[in-house]
C-alpha positions, 0 to 999 in steps of 0.5 A, spaced: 567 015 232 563 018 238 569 019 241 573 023 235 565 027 234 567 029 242 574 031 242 571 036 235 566 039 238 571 041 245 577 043 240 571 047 237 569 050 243 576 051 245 577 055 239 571 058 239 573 061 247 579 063 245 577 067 239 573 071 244 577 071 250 583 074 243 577 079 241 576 082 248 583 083 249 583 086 241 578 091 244 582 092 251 587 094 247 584 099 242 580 102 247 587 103 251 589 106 246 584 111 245 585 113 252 592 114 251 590 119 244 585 123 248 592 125 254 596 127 248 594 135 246 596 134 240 592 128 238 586 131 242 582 132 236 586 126 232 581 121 232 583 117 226 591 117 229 594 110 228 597 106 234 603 108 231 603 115 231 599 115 238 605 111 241 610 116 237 606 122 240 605 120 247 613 118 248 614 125 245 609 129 250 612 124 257 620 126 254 617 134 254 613 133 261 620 130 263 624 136 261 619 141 264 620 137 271 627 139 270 628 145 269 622 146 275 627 142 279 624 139 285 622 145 289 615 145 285 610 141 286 608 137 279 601 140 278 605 146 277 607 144 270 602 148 265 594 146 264 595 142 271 591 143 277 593 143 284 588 137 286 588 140 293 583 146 291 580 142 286 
């Protein structure tokens, strides 16, 4: 009997850490998220935008980055795109 009441309080335990540790990585997640949001100009003053959306939005921003990148060739250095900054004078 006191066996079963041992192995219930460490599946307890289990649980209970395993709901943090998931809890942790739901917040990581969120708080990535975020981050992601705050880089895409046209979400900058979104705050309510869905995961979805910022997903969607960020790949439109990195594709339309990819195209500037194209038509500069490689003769310019990237912080020569708009709203860049030379991280050399900085």
């Amino acid at each position: 009997e006191d066996d079963v009441e041992d192995i219930e309080v460490l599946a307890d335990s289990k649980r209970l850490r395993l709901n943090c540790l998931e809890r942790q990585r739901n917040k990581d997640l969120r708080s990535s998220f975020l981050t992601l949001r705050d880089h895409v100009p046209e979400l900058v003053k979104n705050e309510k935008a869905a995961k979805i959306l910022i997903w969607n939005k960020a790949t439109d921003y990195i594709h339309s980055l990819q195209g500037l990148i194209r038509q500069r060739g490689d003769s310019q250095p990237l912080w020569a795109l708009p709203g860049q900054k030379d991280p050399v004078r900085e």
